[in-house]
Structure formats: structure tokens, C-alpha cells
KOLPASE-961506 format. One record per atom (N, C-alpha, C): residue number from 1; residue in three letters; atom name; x, y, z. Coordinates in Angstrom, 2 decimals. Layout:
<nodes>
> NUM ALA CA X Y Z
...
</nodes>
This chain:
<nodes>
> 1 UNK N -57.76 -4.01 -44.19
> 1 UNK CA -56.63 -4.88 -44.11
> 1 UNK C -56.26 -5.07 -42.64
> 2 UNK N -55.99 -6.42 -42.16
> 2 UNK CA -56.06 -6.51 -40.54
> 2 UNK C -54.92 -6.82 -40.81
> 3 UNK N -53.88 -6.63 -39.54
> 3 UNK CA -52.27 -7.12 -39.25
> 3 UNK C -52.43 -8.71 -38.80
> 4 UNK N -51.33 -9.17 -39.27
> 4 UNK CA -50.76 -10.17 -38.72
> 4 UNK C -50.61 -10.55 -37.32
> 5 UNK N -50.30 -11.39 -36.98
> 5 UNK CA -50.37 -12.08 -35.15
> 5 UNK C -49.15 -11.81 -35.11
> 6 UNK N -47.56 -11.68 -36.01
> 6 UNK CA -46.55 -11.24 -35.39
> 6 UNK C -46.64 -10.15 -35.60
> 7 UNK N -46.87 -9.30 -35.94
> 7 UNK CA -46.78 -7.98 -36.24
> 7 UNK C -47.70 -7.50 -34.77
> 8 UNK N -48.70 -8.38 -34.25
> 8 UNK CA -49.56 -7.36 -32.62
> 8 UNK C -48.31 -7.98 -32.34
> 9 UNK N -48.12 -9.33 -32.24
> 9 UNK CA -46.89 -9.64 -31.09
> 9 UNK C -45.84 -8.53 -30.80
> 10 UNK N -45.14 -7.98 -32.17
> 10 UNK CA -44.23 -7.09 -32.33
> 10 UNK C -44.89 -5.86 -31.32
> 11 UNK N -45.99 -5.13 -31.54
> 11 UNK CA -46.42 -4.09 -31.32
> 11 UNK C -46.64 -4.70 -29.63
> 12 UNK N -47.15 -5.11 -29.02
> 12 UNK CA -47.31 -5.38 -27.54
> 12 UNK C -46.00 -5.77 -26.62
> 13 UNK N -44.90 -6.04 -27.71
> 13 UNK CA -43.38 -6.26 -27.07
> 13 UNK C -43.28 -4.91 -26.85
> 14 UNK N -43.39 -3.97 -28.00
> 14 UNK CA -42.57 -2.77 -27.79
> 14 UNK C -43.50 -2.10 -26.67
> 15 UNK N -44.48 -1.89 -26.98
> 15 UNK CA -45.98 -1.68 -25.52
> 15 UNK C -45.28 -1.79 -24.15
> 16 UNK N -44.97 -3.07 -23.94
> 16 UNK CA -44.15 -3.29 -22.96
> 16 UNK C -43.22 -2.93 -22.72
> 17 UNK N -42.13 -3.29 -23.72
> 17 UNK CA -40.62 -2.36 -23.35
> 17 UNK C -40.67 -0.96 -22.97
> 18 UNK N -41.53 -0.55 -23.67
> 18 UNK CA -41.89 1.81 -22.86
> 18 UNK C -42.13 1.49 -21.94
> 19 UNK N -42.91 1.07 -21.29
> 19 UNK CA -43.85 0.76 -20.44
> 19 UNK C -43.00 0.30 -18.88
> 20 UNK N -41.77 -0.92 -19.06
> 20 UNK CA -41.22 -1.32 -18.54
> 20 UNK C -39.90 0.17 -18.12
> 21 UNK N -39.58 0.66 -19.05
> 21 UNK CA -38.82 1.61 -19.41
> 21 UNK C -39.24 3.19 -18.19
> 22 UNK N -40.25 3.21 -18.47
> 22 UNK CA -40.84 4.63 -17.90
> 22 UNK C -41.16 4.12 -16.53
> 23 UNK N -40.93 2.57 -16.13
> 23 UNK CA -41.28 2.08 -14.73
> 23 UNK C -39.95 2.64 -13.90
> 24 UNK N -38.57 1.98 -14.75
> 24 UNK CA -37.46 1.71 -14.26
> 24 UNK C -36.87 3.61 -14.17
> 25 UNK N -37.51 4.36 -14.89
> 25 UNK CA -36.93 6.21 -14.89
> 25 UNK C -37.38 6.34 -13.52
> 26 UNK N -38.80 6.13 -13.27
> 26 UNK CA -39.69 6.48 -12.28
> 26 UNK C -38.94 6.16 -10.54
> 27 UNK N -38.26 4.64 -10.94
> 27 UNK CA -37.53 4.22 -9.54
> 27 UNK C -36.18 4.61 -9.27
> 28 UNK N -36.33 5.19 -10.52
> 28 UNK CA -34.37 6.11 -10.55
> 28 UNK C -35.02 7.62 -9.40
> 29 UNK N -35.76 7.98 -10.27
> 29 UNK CA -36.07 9.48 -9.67
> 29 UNK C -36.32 9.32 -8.27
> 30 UNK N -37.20 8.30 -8.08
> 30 UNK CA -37.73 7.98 -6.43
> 30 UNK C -36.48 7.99 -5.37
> 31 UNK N -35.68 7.06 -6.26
> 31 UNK CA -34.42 6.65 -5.25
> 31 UNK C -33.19 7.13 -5.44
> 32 UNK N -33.04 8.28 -6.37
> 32 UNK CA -31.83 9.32 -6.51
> 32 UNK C -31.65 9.85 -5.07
> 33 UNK N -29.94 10.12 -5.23
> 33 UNK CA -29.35 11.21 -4.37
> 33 UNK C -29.56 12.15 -4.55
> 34 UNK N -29.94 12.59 -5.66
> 34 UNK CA -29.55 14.16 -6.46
> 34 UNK C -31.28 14.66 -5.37
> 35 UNK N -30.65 15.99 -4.85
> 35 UNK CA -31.40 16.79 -3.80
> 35 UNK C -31.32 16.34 -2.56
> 36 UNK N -30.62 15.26 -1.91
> 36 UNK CA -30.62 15.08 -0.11
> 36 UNK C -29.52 16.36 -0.16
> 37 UNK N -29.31 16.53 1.65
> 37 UNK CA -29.06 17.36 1.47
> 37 UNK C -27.60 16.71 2.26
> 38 UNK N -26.50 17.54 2.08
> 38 UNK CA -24.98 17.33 2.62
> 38 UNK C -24.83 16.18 3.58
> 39 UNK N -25.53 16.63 4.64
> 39 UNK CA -25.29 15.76 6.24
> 39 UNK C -25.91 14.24 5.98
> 40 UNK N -27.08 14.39 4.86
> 40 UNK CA -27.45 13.12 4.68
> 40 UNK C -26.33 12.24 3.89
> 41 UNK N -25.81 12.76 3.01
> 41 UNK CA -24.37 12.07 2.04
> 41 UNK C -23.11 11.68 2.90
> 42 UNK N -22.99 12.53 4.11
> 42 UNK CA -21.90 12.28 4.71
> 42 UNK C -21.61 10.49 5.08
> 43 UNK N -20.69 9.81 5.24
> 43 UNK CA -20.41 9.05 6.53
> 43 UNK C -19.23 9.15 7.24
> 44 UNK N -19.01 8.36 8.37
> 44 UNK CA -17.74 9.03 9.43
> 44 UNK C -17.08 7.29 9.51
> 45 UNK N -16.13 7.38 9.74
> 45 UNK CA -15.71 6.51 10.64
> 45 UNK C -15.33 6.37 12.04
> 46 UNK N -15.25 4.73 12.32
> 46 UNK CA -15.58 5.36 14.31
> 46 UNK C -14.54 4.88 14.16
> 47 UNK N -14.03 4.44 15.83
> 47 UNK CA -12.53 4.73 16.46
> 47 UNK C -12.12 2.99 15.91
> 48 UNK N -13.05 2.33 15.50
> 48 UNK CA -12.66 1.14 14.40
> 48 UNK C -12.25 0.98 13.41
> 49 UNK N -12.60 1.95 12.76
> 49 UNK CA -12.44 2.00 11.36
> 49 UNK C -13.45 1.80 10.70
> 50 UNK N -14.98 1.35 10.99
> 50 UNK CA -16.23 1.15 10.41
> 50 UNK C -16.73 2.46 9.99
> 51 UNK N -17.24 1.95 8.80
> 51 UNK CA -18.32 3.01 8.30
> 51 UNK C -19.26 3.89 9.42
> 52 UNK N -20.03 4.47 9.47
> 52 UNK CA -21.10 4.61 9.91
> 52 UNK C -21.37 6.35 9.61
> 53 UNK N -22.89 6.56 10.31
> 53 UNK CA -23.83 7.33 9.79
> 53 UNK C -23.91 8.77 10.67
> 54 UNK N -23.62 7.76 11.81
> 54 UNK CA -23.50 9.20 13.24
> 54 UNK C -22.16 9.62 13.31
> 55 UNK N -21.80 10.96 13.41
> 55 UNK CA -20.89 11.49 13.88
> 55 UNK C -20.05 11.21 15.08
> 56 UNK N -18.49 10.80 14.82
> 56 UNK CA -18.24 10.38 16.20
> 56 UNK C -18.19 11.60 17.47
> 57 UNK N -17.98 10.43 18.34
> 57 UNK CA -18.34 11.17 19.92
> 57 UNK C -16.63 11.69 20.18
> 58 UNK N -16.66 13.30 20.31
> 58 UNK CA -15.54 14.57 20.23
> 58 UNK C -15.06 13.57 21.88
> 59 UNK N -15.58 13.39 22.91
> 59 UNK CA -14.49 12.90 24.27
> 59 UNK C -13.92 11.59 23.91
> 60 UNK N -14.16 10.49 22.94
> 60 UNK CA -13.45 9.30 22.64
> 60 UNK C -12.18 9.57 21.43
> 61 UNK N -11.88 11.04 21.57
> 61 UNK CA -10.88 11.76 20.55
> 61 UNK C -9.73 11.14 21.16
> 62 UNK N -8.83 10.77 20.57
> 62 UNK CA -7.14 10.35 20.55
> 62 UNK C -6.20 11.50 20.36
> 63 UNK N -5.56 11.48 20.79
> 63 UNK CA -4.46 12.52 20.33
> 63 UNK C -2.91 11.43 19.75
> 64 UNK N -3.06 11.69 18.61
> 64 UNK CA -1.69 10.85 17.19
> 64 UNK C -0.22 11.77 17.66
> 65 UNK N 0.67 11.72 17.49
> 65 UNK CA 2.03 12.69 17.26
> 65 UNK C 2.26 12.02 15.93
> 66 UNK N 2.54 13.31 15.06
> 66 UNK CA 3.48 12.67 13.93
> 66 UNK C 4.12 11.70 14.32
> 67 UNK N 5.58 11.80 14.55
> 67 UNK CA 6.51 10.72 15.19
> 67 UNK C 6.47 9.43 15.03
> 68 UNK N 4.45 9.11 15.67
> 68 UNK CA 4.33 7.66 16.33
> 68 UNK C 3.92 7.17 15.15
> 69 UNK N 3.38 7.71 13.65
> 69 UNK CA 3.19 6.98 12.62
> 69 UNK C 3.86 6.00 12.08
> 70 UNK N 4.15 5.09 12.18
> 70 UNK CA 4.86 3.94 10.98
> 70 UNK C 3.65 3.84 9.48
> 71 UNK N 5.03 3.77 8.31
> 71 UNK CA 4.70 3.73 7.35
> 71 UNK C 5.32 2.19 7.10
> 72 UNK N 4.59 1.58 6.80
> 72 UNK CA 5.24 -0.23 6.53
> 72 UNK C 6.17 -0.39 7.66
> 73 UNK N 6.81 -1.79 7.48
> 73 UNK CA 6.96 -2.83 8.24
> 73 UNK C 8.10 -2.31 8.66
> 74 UNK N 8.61 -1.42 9.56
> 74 UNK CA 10.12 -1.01 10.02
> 74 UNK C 10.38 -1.89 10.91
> 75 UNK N 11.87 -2.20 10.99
> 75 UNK CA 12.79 -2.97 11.86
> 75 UNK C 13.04 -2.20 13.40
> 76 UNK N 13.33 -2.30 14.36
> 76 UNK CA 13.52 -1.12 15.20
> 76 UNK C 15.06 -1.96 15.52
> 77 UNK N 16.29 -1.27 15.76
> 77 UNK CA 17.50 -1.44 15.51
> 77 UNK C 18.21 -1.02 17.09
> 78 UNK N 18.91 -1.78 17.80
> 78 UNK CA 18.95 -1.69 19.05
> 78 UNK C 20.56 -1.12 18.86
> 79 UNK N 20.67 -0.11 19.53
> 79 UNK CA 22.52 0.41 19.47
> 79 UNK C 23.50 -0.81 19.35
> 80 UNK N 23.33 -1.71 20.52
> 80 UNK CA 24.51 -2.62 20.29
> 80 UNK C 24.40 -3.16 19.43
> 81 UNK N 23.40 -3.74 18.62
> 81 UNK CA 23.26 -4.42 17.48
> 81 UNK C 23.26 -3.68 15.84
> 82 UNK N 24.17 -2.97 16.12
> 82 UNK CA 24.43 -2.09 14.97
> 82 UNK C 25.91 -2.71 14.27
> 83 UNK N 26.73 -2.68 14.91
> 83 UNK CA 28.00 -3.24 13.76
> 83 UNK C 28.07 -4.65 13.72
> 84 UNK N 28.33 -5.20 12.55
> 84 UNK CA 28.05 -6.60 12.15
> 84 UNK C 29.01 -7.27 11.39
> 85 UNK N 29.45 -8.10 10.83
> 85 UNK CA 30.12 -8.93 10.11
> 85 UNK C 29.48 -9.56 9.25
> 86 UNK N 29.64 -9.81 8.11
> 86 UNK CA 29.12 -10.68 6.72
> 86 UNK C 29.81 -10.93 5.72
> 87 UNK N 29.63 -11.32 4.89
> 87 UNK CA 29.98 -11.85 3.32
> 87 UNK C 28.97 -11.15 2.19
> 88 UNK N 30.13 -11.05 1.12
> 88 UNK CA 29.06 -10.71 -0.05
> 88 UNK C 28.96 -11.53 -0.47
> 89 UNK N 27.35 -11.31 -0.76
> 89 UNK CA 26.63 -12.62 -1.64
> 89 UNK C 26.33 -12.04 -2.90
> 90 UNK N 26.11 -10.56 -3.52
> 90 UNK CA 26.59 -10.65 -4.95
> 90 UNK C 26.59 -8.90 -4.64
> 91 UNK N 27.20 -8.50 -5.93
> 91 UNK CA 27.83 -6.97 -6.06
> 91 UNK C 28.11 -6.65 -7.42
> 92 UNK N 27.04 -6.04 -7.85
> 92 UNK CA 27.32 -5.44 -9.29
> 92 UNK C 27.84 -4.22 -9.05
> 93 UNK N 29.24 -4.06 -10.02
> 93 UNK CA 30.17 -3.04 -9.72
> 93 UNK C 29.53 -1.99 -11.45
> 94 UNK N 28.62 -2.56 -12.01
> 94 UNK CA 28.41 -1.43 -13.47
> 94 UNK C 26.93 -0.84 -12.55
> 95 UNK N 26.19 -1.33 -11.89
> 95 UNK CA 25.44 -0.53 -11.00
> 95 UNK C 25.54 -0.04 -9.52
> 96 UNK N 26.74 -0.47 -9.29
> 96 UNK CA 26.74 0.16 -7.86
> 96 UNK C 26.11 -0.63 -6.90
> 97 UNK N 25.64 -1.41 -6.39
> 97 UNK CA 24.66 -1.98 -5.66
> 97 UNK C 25.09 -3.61 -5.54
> 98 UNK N 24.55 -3.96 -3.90
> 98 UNK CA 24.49 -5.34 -4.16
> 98 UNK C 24.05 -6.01 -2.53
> 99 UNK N 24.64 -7.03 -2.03
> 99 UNK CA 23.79 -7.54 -0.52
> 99 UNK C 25.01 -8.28 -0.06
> 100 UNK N 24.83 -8.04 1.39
> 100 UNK CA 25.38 -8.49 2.42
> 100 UNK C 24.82 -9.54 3.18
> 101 UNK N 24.96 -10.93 3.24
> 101 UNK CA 24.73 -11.95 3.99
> 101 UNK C 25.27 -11.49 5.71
> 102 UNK N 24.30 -11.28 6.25
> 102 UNK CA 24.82 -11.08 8.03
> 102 UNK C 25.25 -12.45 8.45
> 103 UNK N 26.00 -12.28 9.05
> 103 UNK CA 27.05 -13.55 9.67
> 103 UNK C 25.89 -14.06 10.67
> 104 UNK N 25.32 -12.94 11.91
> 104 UNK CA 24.60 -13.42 12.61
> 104 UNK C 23.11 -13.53 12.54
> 105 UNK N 22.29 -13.20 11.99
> 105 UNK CA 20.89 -12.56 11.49
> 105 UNK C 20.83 -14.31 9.67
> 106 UNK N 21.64 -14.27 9.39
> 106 UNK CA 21.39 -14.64 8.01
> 106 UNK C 20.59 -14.38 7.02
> 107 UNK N 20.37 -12.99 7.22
> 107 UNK CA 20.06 -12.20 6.38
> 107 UNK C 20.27 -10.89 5.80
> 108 UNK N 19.73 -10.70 4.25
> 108 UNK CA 20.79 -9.94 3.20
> 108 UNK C 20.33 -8.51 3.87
> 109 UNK N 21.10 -7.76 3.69
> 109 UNK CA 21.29 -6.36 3.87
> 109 UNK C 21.38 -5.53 2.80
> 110 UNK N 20.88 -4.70 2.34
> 110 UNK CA 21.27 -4.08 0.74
> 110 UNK C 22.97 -2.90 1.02
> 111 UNK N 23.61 -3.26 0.21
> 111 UNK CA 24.78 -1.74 0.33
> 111 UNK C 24.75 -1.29 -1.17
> 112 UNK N 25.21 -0.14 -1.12
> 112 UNK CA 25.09 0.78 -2.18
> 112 UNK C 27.22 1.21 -2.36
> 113 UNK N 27.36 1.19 -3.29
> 113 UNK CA 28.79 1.50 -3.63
> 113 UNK C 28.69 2.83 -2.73
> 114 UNK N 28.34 3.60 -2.28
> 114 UNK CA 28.91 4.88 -1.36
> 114 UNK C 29.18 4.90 0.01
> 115 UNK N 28.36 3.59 0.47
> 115 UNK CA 28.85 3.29 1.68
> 115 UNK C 29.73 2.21 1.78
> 116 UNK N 30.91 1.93 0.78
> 116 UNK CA 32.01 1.28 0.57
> 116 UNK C 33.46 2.09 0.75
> 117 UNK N 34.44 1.57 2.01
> 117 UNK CA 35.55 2.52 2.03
> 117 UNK C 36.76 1.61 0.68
> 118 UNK N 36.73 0.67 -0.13
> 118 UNK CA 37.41 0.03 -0.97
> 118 UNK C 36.50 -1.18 -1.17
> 119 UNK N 37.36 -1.22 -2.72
> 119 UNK CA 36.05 -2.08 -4.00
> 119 UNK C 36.03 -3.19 -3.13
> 120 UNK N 35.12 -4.30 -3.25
> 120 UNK CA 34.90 -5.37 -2.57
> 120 UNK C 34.25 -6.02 -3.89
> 121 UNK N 34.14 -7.57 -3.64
> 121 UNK CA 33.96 -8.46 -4.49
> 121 UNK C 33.21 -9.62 -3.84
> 122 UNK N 32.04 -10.62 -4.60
> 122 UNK CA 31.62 -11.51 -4.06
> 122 UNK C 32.45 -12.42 -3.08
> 123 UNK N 32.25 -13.12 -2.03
> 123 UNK CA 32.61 -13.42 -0.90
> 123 UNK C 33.50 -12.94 -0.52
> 124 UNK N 33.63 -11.63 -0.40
> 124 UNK CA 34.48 -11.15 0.34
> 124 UNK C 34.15 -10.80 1.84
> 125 UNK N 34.86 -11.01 3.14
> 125 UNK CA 33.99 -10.69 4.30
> 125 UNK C 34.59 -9.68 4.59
> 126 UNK N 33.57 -8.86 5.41
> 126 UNK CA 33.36 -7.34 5.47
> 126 UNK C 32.64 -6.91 6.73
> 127 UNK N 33.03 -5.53 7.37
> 127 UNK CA 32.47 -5.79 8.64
> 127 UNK C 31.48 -3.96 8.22
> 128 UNK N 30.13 -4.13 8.86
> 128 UNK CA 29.38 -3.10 8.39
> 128 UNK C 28.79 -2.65 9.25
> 129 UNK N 27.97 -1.28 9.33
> 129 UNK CA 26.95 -0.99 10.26
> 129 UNK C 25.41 -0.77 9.65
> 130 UNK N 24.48 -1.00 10.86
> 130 UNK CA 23.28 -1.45 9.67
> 130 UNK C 22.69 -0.02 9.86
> 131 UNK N 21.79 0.61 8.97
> 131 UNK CA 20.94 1.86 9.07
> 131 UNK C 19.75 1.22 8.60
> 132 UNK N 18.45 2.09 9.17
> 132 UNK CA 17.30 2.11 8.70
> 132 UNK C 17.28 3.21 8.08
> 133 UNK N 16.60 2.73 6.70
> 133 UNK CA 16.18 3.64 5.52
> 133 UNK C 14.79 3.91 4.62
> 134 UNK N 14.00 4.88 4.53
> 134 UNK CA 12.93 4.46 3.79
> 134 UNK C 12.29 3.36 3.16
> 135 UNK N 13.56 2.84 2.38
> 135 UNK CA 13.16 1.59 1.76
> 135 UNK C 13.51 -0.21 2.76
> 136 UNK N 13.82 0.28 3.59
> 136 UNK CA 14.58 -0.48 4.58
> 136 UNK C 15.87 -1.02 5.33
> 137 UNK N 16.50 -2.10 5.85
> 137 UNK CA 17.74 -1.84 6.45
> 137 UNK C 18.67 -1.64 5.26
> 138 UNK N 20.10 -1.08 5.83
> 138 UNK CA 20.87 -0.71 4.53
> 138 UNK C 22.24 -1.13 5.43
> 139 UNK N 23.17 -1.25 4.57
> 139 UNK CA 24.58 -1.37 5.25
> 139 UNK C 24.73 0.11 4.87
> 140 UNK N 26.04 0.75 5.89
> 140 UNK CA 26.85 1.54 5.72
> 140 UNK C 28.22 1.32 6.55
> 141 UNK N 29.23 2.44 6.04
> 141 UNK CA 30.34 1.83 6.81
> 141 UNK C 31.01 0.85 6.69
> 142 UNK N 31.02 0.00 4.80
> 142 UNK CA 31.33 -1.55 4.51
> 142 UNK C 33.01 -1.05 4.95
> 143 UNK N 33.41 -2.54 5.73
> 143 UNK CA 35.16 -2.31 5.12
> 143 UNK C 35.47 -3.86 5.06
> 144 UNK N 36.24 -4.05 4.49
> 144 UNK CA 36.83 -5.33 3.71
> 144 UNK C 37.84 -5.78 5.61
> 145 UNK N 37.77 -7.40 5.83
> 145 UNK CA 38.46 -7.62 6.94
> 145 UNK C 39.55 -8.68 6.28
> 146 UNK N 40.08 -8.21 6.27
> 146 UNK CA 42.01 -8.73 6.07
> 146 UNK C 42.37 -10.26 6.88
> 147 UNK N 42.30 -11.33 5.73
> 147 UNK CA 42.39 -12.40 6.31
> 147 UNK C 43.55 -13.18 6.72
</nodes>
């Protein structure tokens, strides 16, 4: 009893697929990491920030201070330009929180109900001092100005 022409077809697909199969193990093993050794896995970065392969050069070393790190976009806040005048532009009194329109800057300032010496209310004008804060500038010091 001789097979059918799909049935070799069948049998010379699968022929192939092992075949193809035991090619693609073979170029795994060739081109694995598994056994280099440490120094080969390493990479460094240079005084760019690029990848690379060589170890950098110890005399093009920097010396950092904590201190000089900035973490995001900080304001740097000049003494005289610390007390300010504005308006509230809104103030939720069931959360505590709300923003200060700067008179001169025209822009909002966040205050928090604790740095309020008496309740204040939308447009009310108010004279404040600004702080830098983790999350960024902040009023403190709000007081209501008596019109």
C-alpha cells in the first residue's frame, strides 16, 4: 500500500519544521549569554550619559554635593520678592485648600487653610509670602487687606 502525495507533503512539512527547529536551538546556544563572564555583561556610562563598553576614565571624575541636586523644575525665589499681594481665585473651605492670583507675577500660588491668619473667601485681596515647597511655590502668611 503506497501513501498518498498529501500525506509525503504532510510528512516533508513536518521533516522540515524539526529540522528548521533544531537550526533555530543551535543559534540560541551559539549566541546565548548564559557563560560570558561578568565584565563581559557589564556596561558603563560616560560623562554623557551614553552607553558604552569601556570603563570610564577615574581623572574625568566630577565631584556632585548633595545640595547641588535639583529634583524637577524649582523656582529660585529672591528675598525681596517674597511678600506679595493677590486675590482669591477660588477656596474650598470643606477641603482646606485653594489659589492665589499674584497681583504681580499673574500667577496662581497654591495656600492651604494653615497658612491663613482669618477665613478668606473668593476675591478677597490678601497680602502673602511665597515659600518653596516639594511640590512647589506655596503661599504662607495669607492675611486679608481691609478695604
Amino acid at each position: 500500500m503506497s501513501e498518498s502525495f498529501a500525506k509525503k507533503e504532510k510528512a516533508k512539512k513536518k521533516a522540515k519544521n524539526k529540522q528548521d527547529k533544531a537550526q533555530k536551538m543551535k543559534d540560541r546556544k551559539a549566541n546565548s549569554s548564559k557563560g560570558k563572564s561578568f565584565e563581559d555583561m557589564l556596561a558603563y556610562l560616560d560623562e554623557n550619559g551614553n552607553l558604552t563598553s569601556s570603563p570610564p576614565d577615574p581623572g574625568k571624575r566630577k565631584s556632585i554635593e548633595l545640595e547641588d541636586i535639583q529634583l524637577g523644575a524649582a523656582k529660585v525665589l529672591e528675598p525681596e520678592d517674597v511678600m506679595r499681594t493677590g486675590v482669591i481665585a477660588f477656596f474650598n473651605d470643606a477641603k482646606g485648600y485653594g489659589f492665589i492670583t499674584d497681583s504681580l507675577t499673574r500667577e496662581n500660588v497654591f495656600v492651604h487653610s494653615n497658612a491663613l491668619w482669618q477665613p478668606v473667601k473668593e476675591r478677597d485681596q490678601v497680602s502673602f509670602e511665597r515659600e518653596m515647597t516639594i511640590k512647589g511655590v506655596s503661599a504662607k502668611n495669607v492675611k486679608k487687606i481691609s478695604k
